[in-house]
N, C-alpha and C positions, 0 to 999 in steps of 0.2 A: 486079390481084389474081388474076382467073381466070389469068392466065398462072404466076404463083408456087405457085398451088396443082397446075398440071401438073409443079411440078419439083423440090417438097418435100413433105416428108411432115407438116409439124407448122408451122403459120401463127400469129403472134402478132403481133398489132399496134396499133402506137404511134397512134391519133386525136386530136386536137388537136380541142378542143369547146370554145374561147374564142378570146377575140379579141386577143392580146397585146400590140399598140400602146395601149390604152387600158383597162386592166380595171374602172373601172367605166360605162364606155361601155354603151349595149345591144348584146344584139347576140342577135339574134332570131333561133336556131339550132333553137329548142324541136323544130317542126314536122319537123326534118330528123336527129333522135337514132335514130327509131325505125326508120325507112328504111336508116339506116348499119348500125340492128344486126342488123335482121335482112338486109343482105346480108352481111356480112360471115358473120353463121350459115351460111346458105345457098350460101356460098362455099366452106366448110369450114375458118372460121378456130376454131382452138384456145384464143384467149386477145385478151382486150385492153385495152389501157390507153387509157385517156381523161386525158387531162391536160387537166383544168379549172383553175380559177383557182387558184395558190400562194398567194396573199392573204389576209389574212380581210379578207372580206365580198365586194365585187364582184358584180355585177350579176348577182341572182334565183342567186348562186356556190351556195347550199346545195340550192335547190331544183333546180338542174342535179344535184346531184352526186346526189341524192335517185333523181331519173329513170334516171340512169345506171345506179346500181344495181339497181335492178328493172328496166331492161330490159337489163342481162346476163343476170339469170335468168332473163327470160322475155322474149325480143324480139315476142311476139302480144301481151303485156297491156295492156290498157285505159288508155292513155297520159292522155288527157284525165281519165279518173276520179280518176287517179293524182295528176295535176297539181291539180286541185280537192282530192281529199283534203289534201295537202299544204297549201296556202292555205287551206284554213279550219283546221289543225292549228299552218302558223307565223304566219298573219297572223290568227287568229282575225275581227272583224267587218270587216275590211277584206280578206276575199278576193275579194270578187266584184269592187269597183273596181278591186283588183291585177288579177285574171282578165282584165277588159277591159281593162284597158291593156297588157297583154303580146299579147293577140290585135289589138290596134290596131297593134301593132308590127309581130308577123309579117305582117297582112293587108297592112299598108304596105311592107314589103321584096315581098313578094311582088307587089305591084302595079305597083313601081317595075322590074321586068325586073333589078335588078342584084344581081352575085352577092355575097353572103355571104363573104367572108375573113378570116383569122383575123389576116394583117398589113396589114388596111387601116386608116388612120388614121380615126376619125368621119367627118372632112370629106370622106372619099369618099361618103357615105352624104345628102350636105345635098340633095341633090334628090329623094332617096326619103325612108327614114323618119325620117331627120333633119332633115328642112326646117324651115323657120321654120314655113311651112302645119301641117306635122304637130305641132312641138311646141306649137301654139297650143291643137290636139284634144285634146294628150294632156294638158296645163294644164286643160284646159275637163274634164275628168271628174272627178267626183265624189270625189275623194279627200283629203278635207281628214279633217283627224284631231279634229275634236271630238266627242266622246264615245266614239271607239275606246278609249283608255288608261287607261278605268274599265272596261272589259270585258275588258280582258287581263286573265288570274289573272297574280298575282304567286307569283316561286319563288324560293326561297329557295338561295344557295349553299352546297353541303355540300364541303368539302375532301374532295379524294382521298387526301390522307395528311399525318398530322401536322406543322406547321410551312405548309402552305399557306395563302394570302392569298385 
């Protein structure tokens, strides 16, 4: 990228922030959005696309696309804060269990030496944080759902325009 930016005047670029062989796989990128964006700032890139999940739904897809956004606008802001507001905003009494199990992820990729790509299949990952070992941990946390879904508000759907379902 420092070498493009010696030979053009206006830098736009295409990032890839999922993992495409298996979209709702994990894929524990959280820790490494804000590092990409703010080089890519600090590079002098003018513009960029993230191509996240095409899918609806896909793994923490909305809470990526969430962070993305706030750090195009701001690649200094408070990443973690961001990422908690958001979890107690879509998972209302279940962010904290969510919070630890996505940080049980990254701690795991991250301990396990191997790299994060976006076309590796899961079963690249079965020795790091996909192991038997790990999913036994990430089983073993606190996230069973009794008594969550009487503390979610219920919302009600409003059509966007006449004739919709």
């Amino acid at each position: 990228m420092r070498a493009w930016d010696k030979i053009c005047d206006k830098l736009i670029l295409w990032d890839y922030v999922m993992q495409f062989e298996n979209l709702i796989s994990p894929y524990p990128n959280f820790r490494m959005l804000q590092p990409n964006m703010r080089f890519f700032r600090d590079n002098r890139s003018q513009g960029v696309f993230s191509q996240e999940n095409r899918e609806w739904g896909g793994e923490f897809a909305e809470m990526r696309r969430y962070l993305l956004a706030k750090l195009m606008w701001s690649p200094d802001c408070d990443l973690d804060a961001l990422m908690n507001d958001f979890l107690r905003g879509y998972y209302s009494p279940a962010a904290r269990p969510i919070r630890r199990y996505i940080d049980l992820l990254r701690d795991s990729l991250e301990a396990s030496g191997l790299p994060l790509s976006i076309d590796a299949r899961p079963n690249s990952y079965r020795d790091g944080y996909l192991s038997e070992a790990m999913m036994g941990r990430y089983n073993a946390l606190p996230m069973r759902p009794s008594g969550w879904l009487q503390a979610i508000p219920k919302y009600s759907c409003v059509p966007a325009q006449p004739g919709c379902r």
